[in-house]
C-alpha positions as CSV (number, residue, x, y, z in Angstrom):
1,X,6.8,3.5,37.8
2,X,7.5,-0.2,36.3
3,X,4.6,-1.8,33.4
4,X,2.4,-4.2,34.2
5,X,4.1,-6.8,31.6
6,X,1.9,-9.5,32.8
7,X,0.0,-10.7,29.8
8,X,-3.6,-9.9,29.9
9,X,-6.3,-12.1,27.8
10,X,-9.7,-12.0,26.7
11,X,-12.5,-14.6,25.3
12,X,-11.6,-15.1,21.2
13,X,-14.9,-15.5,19.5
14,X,-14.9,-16.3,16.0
15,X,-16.9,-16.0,13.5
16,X,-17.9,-19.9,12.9
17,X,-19.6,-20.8,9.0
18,X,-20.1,-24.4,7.7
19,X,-17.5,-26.5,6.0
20,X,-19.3,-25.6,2.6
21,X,-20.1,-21.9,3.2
22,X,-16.0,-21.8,4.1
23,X,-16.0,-23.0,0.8
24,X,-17.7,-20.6,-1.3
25,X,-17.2,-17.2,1.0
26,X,-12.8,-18.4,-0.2
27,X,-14.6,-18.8,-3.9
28,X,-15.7,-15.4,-4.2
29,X,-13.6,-13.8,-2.5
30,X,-10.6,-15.2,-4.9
31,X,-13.1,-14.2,-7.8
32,X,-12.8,-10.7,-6.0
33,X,-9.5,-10.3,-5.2
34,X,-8.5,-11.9,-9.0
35,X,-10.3,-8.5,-10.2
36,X,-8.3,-6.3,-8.6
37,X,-5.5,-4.4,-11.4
38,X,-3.1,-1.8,-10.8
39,X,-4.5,1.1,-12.4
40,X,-2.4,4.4,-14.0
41,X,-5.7,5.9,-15.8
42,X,-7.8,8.1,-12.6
43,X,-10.4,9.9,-12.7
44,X,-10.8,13.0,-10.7
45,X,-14.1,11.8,-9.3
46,X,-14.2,13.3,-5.7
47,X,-13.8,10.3,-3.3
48,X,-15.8,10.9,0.6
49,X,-13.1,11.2,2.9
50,X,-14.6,9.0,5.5
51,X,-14.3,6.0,3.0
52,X,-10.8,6.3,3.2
53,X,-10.3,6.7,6.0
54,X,-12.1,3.7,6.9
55,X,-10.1,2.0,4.4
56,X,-6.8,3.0,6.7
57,X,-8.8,1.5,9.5
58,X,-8.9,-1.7,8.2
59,X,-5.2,-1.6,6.9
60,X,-4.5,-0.9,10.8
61,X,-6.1,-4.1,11.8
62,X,-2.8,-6.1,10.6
63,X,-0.8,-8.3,12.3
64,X,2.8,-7.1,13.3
65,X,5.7,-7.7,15.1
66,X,5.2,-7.7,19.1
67,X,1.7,-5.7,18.6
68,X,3.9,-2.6,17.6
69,X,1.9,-1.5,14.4
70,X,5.0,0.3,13.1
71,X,3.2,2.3,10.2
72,X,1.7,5.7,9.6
73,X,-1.0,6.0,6.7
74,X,0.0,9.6,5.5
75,X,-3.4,11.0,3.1
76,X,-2.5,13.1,0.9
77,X,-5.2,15.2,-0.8
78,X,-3.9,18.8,-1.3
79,X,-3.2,19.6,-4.6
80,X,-0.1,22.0,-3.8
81,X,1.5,18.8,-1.7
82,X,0.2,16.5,-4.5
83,X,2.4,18.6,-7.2
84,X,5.4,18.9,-5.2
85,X,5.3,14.5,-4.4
86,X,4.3,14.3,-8.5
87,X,7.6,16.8,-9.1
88,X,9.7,15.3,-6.6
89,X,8.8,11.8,-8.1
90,X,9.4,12.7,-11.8
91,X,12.7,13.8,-11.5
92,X,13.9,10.8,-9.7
93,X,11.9,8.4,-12.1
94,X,13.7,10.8,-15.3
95,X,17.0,9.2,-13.6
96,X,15.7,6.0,-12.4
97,X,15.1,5.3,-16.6
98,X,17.4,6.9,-18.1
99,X,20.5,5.4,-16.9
100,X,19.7,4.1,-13.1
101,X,17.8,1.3,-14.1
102,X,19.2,-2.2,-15.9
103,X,18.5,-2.5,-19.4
104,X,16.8,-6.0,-18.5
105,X,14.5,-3.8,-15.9
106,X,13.4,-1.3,-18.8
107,X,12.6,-4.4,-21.2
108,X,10.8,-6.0,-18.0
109,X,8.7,-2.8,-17.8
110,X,8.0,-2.2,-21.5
111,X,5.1,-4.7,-21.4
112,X,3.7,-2.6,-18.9
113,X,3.7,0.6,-20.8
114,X,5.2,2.4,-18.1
115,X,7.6,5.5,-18.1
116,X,8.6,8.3,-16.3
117,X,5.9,10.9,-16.2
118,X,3.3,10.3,-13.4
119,X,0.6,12.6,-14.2
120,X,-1.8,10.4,-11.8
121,X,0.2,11.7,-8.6
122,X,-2.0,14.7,-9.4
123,X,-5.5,13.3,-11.0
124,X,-6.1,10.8,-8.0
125,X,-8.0,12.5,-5.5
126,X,-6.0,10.5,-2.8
127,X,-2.6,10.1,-2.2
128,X,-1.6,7.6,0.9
129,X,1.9,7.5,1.8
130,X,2.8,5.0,3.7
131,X,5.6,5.1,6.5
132,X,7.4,2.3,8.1
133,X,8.7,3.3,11.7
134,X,11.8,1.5,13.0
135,X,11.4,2.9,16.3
136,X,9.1,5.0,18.7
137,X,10.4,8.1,20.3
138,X,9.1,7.9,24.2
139,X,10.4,11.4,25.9
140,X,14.3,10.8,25.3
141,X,14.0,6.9,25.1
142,X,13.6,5.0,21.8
143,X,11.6,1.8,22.0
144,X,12.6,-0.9,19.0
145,X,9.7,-2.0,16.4
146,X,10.1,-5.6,15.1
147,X,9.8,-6.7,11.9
148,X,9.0,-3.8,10.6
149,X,9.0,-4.5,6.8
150,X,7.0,-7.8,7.2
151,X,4.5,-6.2,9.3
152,X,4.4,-2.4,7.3
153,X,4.0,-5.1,4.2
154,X,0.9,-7.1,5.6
155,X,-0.5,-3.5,6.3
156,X,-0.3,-2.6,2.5
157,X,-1.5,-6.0,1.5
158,X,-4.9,-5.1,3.8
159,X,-5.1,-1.5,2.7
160,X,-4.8,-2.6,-1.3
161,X,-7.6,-5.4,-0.6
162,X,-9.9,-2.9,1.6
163,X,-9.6,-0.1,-1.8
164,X,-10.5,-3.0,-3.9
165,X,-13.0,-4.1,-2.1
166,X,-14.4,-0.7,-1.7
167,X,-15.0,-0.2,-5.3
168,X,-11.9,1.8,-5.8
169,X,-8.8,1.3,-7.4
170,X,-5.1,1.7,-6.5
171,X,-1.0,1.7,-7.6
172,X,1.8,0.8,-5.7
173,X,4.0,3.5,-6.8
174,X,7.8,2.9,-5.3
175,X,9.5,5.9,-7.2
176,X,13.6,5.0,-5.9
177,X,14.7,6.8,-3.8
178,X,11.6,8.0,-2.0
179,X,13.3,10.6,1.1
180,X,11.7,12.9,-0.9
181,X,8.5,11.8,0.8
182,X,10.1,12.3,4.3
183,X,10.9,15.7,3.2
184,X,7.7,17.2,1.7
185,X,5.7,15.7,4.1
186,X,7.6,16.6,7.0
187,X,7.4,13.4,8.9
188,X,10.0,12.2,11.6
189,X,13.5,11.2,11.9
190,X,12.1,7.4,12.7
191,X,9.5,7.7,10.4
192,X,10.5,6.5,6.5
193,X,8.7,5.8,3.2
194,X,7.8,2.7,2.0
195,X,5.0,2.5,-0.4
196,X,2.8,6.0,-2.2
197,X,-0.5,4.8,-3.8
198,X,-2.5,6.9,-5.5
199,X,-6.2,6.0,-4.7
200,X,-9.5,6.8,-6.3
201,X,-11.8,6.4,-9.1
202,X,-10.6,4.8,-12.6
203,X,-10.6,6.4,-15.9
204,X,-13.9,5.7,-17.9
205,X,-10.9,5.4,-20.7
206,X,-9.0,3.5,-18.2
207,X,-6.6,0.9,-19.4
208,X,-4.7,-1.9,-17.6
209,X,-1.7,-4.2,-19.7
210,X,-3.2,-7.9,-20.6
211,X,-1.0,-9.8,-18.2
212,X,-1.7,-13.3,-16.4
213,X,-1.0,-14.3,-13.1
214,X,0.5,-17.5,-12.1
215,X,-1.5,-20.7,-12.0
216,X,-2.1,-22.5,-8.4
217,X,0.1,-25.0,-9.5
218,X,2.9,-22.6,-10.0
219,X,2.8,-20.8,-6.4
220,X,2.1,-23.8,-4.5
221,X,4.1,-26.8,-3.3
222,X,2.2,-29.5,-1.3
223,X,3.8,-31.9,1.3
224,X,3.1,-34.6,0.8
């Protein structure tokens, strides 16, 4: 039996706001969004599981490449699988700075105050892994995904805003390599790892490094 590949459409209605509401609803949400830290201190504070899960939702509301949505949020909140990902992490991040990594990465990092013990792979109450799929297994046929790192990475860029906005914070952990992930958490040959953020409550001792981020001015170019 052939698809029906004839495009189907429905009525777009937007959400319409005045020229100067526009204006401030981009105002605060900038002040919002220019809140937002990477965070390494958690707490342990239990988080409901239906808040993240709407969370993943939202992240799933992303464009991507010919309507594909090649991801899979994996959530992560079993402390057995949360030792073995901190474990399997650890020993790769041992590697990754002590000898892996360029001596003009580590200075790079040592503002950060980063190293390679990740004890908040275990303290967040929420781990979600996220997978990018390359393909789509259909009986014994494999359908291409397109653009799959563009699309996986405006995915992430939802889910981070949609913890933030929550009232939670979140790291993009990228410990290199990351099959490790595949393996633990038994996902698919078509199925690999691109991001694992811990997600949940900050520290009430919780830190963050006194960085800057780049003036308007210095990401934006204006023709004419």
């Amino acid at each position: 039996m052939e698809k029906d590949l004839q495009p189907r459409f429905i009525p777009f209605r937007p959400t319409a706001y005045p020229p100067g509401e526009m204006l401030e609803r981009s105002h605060s949400f900038y002040e919002l969004m220019n809140r937002r830290r990477t965070v390494r201190d958690f707490s342990d504070k239990p988080v409901p599981a239906e808040l993240i899960e709407q969370i993943i939702l939202t992240a799933s509301t992303a464009p991507s490449g010919a309507n594909k949505q090649p991801w899979t949020f994996c959530l992560v909140s079993d402390p057995a699988i949360k030792k073995a990902i901190r474990e399997a992490a650890e020993k790769e991040e041992y590697t990754n700075y002590h000898g892996r990594m360029s001596d003009e990465w580590l200075d790079d990092l040592k503002t950060l105050g980063t190293n390679w013990e990740k004890p908040f792979l275990e303290t967040a109450p929420y781990l979600i892994v996220v997978f990018k799929k390359s393909w789509e297994q259909a009986g014994a046929e494999k359908l291409k995904n397109y653009y799959v790192m563009e699309s996986v990475g405006l995915a992430t860029g939802f889910l981070l805003a949609a913890i933030h906005y929550a009232g939670l914070v979140a790291l993009t952990h990228t410990p290199s390599p990351m099959n490790f992930l595949q393996e633990i958490l038994k996902r698919p040959e078509n199925e690999k790892p691109f991001l694992l953020i811990p997600v949940g409550y900050p520290a009430e001792n919780a830190e963050v490094p006194d960085i800057s981020r780049k003036s308007l001015e210095e990401v934006l170019v204006r023709y004419p």
